[in-house]
N, C-alpha and C positions, 0 to 999 in steps of 0.2 A: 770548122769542126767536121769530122767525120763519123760516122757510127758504121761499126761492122758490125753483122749476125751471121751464127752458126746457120747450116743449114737447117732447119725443123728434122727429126729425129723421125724413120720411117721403119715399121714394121710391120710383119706378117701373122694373119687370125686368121680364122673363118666365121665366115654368116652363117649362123645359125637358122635364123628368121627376119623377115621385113613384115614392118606392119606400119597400118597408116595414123597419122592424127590428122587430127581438125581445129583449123584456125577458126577465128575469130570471125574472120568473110566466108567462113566453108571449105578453105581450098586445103587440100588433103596432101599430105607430104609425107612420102615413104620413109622413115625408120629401120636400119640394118642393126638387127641385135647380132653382138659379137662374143666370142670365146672370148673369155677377159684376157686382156695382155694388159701388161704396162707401158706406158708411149710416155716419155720423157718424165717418169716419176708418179705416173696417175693413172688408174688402171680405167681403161676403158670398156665399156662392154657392148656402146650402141653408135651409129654416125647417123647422120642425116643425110639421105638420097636426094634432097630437094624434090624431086617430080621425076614424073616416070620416064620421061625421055634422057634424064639421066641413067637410069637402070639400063636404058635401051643402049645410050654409047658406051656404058661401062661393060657391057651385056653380062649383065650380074646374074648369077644363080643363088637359089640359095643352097649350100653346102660348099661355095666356091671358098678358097684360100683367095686372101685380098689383101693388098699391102695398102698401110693404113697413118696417117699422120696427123697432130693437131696442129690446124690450122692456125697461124698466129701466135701459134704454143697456146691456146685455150681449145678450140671447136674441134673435134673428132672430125676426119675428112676420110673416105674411101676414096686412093688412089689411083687401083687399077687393079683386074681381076688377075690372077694367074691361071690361065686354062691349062697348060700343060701337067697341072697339078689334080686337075680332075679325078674324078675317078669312077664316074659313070653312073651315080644315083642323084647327081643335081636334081632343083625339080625348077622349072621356070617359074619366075613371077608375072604374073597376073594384073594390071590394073582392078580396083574395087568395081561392081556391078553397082553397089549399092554404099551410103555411107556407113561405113565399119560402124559408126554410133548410135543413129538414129535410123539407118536404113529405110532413110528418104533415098530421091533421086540424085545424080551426081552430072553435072553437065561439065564438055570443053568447052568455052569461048572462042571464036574467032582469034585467031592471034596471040592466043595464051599457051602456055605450057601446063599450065594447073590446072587438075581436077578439081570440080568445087561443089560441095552440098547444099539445094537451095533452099533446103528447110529452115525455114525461120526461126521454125520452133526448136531446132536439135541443140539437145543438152550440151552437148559438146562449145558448138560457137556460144552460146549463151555463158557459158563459162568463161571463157576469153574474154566475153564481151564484155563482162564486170571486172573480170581482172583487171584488161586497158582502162577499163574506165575509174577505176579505183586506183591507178598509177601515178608515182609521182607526182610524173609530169604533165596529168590527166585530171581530174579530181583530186585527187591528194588524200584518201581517203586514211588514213592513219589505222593501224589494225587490220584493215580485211587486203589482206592477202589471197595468194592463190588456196589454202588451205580451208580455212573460215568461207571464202567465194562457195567451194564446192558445197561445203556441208551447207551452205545456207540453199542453195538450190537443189540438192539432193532430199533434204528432207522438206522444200515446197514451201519454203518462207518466202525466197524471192522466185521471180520466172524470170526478170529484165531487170536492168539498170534502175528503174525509175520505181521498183517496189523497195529499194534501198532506204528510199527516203520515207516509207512507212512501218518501216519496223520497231516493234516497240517489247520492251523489256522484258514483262515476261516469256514471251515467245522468245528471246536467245537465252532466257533461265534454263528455259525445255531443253535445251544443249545439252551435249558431252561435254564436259569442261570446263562449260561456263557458271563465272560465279557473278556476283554484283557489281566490282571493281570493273570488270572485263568488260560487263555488258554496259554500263555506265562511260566507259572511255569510247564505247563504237560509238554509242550512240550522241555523244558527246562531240566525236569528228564527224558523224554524220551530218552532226546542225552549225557545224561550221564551214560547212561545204553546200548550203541552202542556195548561197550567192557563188558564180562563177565567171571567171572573167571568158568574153566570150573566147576570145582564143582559146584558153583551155578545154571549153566546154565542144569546141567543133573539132578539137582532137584526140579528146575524151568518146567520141562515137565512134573511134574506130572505122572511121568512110575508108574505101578502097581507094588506094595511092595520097590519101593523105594526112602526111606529116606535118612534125614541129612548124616548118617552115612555110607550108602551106597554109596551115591554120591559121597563121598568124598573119599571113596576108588576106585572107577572106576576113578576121574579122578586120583589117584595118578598112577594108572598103567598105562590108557591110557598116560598122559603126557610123558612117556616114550618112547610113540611109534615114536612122530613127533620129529623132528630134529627143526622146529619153534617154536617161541616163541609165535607167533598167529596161530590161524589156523580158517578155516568157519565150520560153522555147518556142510554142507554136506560133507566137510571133514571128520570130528568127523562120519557121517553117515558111508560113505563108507568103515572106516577103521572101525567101529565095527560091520556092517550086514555081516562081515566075521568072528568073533569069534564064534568058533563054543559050543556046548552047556559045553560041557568037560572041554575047556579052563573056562569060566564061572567059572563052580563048582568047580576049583580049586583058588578060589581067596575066602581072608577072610570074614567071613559071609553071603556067597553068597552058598545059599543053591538050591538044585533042582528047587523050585516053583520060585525063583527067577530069574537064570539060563531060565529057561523057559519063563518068562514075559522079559525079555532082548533080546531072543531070538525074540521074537512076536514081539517088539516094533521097535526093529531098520532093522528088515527083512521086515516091513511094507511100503507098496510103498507107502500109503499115508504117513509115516513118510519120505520119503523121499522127496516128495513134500511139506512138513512142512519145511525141513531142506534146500531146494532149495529157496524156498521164503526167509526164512529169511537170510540164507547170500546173496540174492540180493538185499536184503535192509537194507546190510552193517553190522548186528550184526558180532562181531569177537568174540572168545575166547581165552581167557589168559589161557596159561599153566604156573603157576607160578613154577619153577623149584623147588624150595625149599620142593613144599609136596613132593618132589620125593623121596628129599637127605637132612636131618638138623639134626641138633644137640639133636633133641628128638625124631630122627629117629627111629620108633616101640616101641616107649615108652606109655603107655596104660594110658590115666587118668579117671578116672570118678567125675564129678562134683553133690555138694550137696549142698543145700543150696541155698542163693542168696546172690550174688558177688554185692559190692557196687560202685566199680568204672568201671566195662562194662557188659553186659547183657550174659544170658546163652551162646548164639551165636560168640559174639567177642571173649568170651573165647575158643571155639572150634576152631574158624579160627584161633587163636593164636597157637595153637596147633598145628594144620595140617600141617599150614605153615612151621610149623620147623620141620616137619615129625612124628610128633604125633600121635597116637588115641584117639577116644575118646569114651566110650563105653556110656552103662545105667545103667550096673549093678555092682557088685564086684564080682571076681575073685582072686584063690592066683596069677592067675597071672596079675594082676593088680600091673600097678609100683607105679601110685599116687593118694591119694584121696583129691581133692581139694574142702577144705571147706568153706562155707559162713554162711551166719546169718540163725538160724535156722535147723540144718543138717538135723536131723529126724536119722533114725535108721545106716544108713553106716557108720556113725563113730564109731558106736561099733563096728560093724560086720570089718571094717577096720579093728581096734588093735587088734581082736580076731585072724585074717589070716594074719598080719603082714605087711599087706600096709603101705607106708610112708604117712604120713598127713600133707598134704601142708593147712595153712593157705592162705590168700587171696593176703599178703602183700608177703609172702614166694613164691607164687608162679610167680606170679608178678616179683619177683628177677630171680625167677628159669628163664624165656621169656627172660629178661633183656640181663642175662649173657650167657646164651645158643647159 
């Protein structure tokens, strides 16, 4: 099988203005608002600069004419400036002195490209910060979205993650919009998110550089360490602000710069003060024994496609559970490539290195019987 695509559809606007946001760890990413055009059917009116050393090889102004394309056919991408188009009132862009939100300080790292705000307290990451951790694949928190997140921190209900788990009903009465049904369903997914499996719960924090897949390898090891089957956050704290950097670097995928931000994050006495509040207000985490020890114990899958009866996700936790991996990319050492509607290119690249090719229904069996 073959698949041809068009080229992505490229055209010409100008920037108006760039302006920065703030993530979730601080780091600050330039925004180009645009004269709206239409790019393949959708009008666009902003891209993302990623960081400033972008601005600097695209050497961006703002008033420039910029040719402009969606990336993937989704993400708004600035392609490249047109100088010949000038016309002599550009004004340069500027890196922030200060964070645009909180107008704390703003440091570069060693070896980073990103600006980053180290205010703990800025309203900004703290929003992020509950969003990830109320995501899906996160807590799971049903209802509080990025919308509900703000107003609950704007008007001083919550500060962190861990006042989520004391809020109580008349306080979101006091709401815009909120009636009894509404506040009765939050609080409803809130007490069913009391217990968390640790994997979710260490990817739920939002740590710098790690993901799905990391997560879910720290807790496979940590789960080794406690003799329970529950244990509290600051439990999980105290027993990892003791691994020291070396232990780290010897665990799969878990490379220096990682190793290093694990190190920063759980040796952080405000993370221990994060980890102290919320197991006072009862969060527990599930070590579920099985990522430790199962029947697909170090068995490597990578998923393609999309699976019709559970999403990218259920199929990973199926995985784990029985002591699986699950990667992104193919390797000869990769044991299975499970495929869905649509694969794209790893199914060739599979039969070329000899992976086995699970089907959606085969794989299904493989969970079943395993």
């Amino acid at each position: 099988m073959m698949a041809y695509k068009f080229p992505a559809e490229q055209v010409t606007t100008r920037v108006t203005d760039v302006s920065w946001q703030v993530g979730r760890t601080g780091a600050l990413t330039p925004v180009a608002h645009l004269e709206p055009v239409n790019v393949a059917g959708v009008i666009v009116s902003r891209a993302t600069l990623h960081n400033f050393d972008e601005i600097l090889r695209l050497d961006l102004k703002i008033g420039d004419t910029v040719v402009i394309e969606r990336a993937g056919d989704v993400i708004p991408k600035v392609l490249q400036v047109l100088p010949k188009l000038r016309q002599g009132d550009e004004k340069e862009i500027y890196p922030p002195a200060t964070c645009p939100r909180c107008h704390g300080p703003i440091v570069r790292e060693d070896g980073e490209v990103a600006l980053r705000c180290v205010n703990n307290k800025c309203l900004a990451r703290a929003l992020h910060q509950v969003i990830h951790f109320a995501s899906r694949e996160a807590a799971d928190i049903v209802g509080l979205g990025k919308k509900l997140s703000a107003q609950l921190l704007l008007t001083g209900l919550i500060e962190d993650i861990s006042d989520i788990y004391i809020l109580e009903k008349p306080a979101l009465l006091s709401l815009p919009g909120f009636k009894e049904k509404k506040a009765d369903n939050l609080l409803a997914a809130i007490a069913a998110r009391q217990e968390l499996s640790l994997a979710r719960f260490i990817y739920s924090l939002g740590i710098r550089h790690i993901g799905l897949e990391s997560a879910a390898t720290l807790a496979q090891v940590m789960a080794a360490e406690f003799s329970e089957n529950k244990i509290s956050p600051i439990e999980l704290q105290e027993k990892l602000k003791k691994v020291s950097f070396e232990k780290w670097s010897q665990l799969a995928d878990i490379g220096p710069i990682v190793s290093q931000a694990l190190i920063d994050y759980w040796q952080d006495s405000e993370t221990a003060v994060l980890m102290t509040k919320l197991s006072d207000r009862g969060l527990r985490l599930k070590l579920d024994q099985a990522t430790t020890a199962g029947p697909l114990q170090d068995k490597v899958f990578v998923l393609t496609g999309s699976l019709e009866s559970l999403s990218r996700s259920e199929a990973k936790n199926l995985i784990t559970q029985q002591g699986g991996v699950v990667k992104d990319s193919l390797v000869k050492t990769t044991d299975y490539l499970v495929v869905g509607a649509d694969p794209g290119s790893k199914l060739e690249q599979a039969k070329k290195i000899g992976v086995i090719v699970l089907t959606e229904e085969e794989f299904l069996k493989l969970i079943a019987t395993s």
